[in-house]
C-alpha positions in Angstrom: -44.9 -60.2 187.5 -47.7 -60.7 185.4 -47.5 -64.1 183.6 -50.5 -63.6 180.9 -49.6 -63.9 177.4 -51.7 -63.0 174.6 -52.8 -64.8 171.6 -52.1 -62.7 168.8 -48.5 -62.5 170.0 -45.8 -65.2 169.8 -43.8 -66.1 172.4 -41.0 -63.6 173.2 -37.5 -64.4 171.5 -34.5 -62.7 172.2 -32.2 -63.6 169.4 -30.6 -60.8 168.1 -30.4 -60.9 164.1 -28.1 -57.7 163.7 -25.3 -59.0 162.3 -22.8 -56.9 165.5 -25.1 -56.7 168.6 -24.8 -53.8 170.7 -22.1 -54.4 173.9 -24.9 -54.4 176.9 -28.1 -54.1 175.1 -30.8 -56.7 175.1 -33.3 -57.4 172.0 -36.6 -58.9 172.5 -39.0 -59.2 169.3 -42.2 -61.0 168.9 -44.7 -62.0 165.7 -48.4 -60.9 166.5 -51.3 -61.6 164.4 -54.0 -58.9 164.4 -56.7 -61.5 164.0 -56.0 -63.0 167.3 -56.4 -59.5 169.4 -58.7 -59.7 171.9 -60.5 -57.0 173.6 -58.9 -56.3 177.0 -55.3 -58.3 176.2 -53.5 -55.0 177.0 -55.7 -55.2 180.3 -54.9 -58.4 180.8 -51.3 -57.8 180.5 -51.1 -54.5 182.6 -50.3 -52.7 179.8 -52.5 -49.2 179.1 -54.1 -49.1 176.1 -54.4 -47.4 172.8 -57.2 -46.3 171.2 -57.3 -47.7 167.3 -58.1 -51.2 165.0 -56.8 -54.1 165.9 -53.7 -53.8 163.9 -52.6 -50.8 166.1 -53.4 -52.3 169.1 -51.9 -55.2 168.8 -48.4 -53.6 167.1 -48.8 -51.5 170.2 -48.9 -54.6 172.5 -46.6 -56.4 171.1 -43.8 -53.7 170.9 -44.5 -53.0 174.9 -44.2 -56.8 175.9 -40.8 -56.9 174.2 -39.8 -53.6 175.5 -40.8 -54.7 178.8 -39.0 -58.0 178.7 -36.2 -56.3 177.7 -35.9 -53.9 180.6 -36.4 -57.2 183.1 -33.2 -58.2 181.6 -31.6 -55.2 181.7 -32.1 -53.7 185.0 -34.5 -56.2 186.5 -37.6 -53.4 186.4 -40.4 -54.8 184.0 -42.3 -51.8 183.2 -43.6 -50.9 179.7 -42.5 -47.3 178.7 -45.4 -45.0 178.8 -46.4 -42.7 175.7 -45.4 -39.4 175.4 -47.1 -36.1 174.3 -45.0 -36.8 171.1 -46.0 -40.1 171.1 -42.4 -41.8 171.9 -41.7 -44.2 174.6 -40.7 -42.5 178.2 -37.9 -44.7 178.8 -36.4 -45.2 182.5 -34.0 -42.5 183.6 -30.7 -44.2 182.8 -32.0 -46.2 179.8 -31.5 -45.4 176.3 -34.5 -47.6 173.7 -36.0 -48.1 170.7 -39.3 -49.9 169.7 -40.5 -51.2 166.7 -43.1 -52.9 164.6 -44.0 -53.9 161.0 -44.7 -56.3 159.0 -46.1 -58.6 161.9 -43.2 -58.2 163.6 -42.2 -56.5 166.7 -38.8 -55.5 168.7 -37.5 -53.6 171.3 -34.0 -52.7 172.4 -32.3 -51.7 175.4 -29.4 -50.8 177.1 -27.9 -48.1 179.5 -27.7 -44.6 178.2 -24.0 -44.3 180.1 -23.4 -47.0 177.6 -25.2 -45.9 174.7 -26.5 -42.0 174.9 -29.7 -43.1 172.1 -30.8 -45.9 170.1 -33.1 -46.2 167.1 -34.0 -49.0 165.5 -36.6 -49.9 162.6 -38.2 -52.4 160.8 -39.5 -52.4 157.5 -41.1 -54.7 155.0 -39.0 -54.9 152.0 -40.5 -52.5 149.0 -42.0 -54.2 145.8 -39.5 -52.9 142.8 -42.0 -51.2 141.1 -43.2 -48.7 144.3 -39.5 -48.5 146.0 -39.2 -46.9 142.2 -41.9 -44.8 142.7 -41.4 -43.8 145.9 -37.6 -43.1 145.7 -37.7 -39.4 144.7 -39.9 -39.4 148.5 -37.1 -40.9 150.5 -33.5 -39.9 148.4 -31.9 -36.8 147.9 -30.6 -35.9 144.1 -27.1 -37.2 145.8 -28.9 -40.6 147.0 -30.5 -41.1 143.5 -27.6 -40.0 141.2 -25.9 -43.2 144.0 -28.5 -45.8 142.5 -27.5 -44.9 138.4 -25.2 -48.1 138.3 -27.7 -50.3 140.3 -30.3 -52.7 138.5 -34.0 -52.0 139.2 -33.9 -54.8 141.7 -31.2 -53.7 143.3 -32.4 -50.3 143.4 -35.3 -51.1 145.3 -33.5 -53.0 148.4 -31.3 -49.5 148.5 -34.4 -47.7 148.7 -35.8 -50.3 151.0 -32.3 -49.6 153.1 -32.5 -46.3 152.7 -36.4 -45.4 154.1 -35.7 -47.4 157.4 -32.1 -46.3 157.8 -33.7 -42.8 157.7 -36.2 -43.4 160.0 -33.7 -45.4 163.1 -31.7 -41.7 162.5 -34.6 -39.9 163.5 -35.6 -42.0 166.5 -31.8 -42.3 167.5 -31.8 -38.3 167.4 -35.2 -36.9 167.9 -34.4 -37.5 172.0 -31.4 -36.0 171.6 -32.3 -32.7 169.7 -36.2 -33.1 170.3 -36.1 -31.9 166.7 -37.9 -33.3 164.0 -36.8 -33.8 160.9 -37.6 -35.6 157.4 -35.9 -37.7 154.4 -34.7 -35.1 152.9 -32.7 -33.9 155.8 -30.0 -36.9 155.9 -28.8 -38.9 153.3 -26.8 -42.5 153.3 -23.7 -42.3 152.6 -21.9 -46.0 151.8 -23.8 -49.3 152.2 -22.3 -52.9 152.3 -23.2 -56.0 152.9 -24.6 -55.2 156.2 -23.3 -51.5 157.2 -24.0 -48.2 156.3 -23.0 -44.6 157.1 -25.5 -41.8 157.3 -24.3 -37.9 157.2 -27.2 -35.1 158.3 -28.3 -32.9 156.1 -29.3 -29.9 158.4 -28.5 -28.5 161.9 -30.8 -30.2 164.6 -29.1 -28.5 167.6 -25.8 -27.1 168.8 -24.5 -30.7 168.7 -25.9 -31.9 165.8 -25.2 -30.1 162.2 -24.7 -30.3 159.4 -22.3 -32.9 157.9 -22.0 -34.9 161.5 -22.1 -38.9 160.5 -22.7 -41.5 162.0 -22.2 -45.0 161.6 -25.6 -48.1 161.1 -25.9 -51.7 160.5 -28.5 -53.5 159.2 -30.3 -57.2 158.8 -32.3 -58.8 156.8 -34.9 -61.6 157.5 -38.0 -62.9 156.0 -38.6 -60.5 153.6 -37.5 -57.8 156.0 -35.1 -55.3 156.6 -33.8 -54.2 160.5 -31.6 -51.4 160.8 -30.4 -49.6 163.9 -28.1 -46.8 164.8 -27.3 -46.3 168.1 -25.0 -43.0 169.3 -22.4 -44.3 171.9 -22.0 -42.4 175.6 
């Protein structure tokens, strides 16, 4: 197995910071720094490139080192998933996944699709008050926003926040399923606590997923951060 680790990423960690880890699954995540990418680290670490500035590549490399750490663990085959024509990871036959990568910060999760059928899973940067309040009328329905008219400004923005990455784990969660794509507007967020949310679909994506079917999320947050995940059980 190849052993070389580059500089702009930090060593791989596999602490889990969802507050209910997924039965089976394994989370790897890693902090890169663009500044320290290197021409020829995805070479060097037998991972195929992408084309792009620094910051892609090295979000790029750093999402495939932990995805490929993470399969190790899980089925003892470290290979980083290739990149489709619709530019999501191929995963293994039997493996469900999710990659992602923001704010410096990069994870991937895995586990066995008889276990878990899809998994998405996204991190965000936490919105500045005064553009999650711009932004909101982009990301919430007229249902999400008339949600929000109890809610501080500050407190409106972390539900915004929660509400664009909750949004976008859906898609990834579904878009295998359905190969459909679909947008904010299309699904809304239902209830959110402490760490937990619910998320209903606005629209029919296929014969097995229409309108009104829910589904169930959780959520972290860290550093500034917010991680959410929703993952559709086998």
């Amino acid at each position: 197995m190849n052993t070389y680790h580059p500089a702009c990423c930090s060593a791989l960690d596999d602490h889990d910071p969802l507050p209910r880890p997924l039965a089976g699954a394994h989370l790897i995540s890693t902090r890169f720094d663009p500044a320290q990418f290197a021409a020829g680290d995805c070479e060097r670490c037998d991972i195929p490139p992408v084309r792009g500035v620094a910051k892609r590549q090295s979000e790029y490399l750093a999402g495939r080192l932990c995805a490929r750490e993470a399969l190790r663990r899980l089925n003892g085959h470290a290979i980083a998933p290739a990149v489709g024509e619709d530019r999501a990871p191929q995963w293994p036959a039997g493996v469900s996944g999710s990659i992602t990568h923001g704010d410096n910060w990069a994870a991937a999760l895995v586990a066995a699709s008889d276990r878990w059928r899809a998994i998405g899973m996204d991190v965000e940067r936490l919105l500045p008050t005064e553009r999650a309040l711009r932004l909101q009328g982009e990301i919430l329905t007229p249902d999400e926003l008339s949600r929000l008219d109890d809610l501080d400004d500050q407190a409106r923005a972390l539900r915004i926040s929660l509400t664009f990455s909750f949004k976008e784990s859906l898609f990834k969660a579904l878009y295998p399923l359905t190969l459909t794509h679909f947008y904010f507007h299309d699904a809304e967020l239902l209830d959110c606590d402490h760490d937990s949310a619910r998320l209903r679909l606005l629209i029919d994506l296929n014969h097995d997923w229409r309108t009104g079917a829910e589904l169930d999320g959780q959520f972290a947050l860290f550093d500034g951060r917010v991680l959410s995940l929703v993952a559709v059980e086998a």
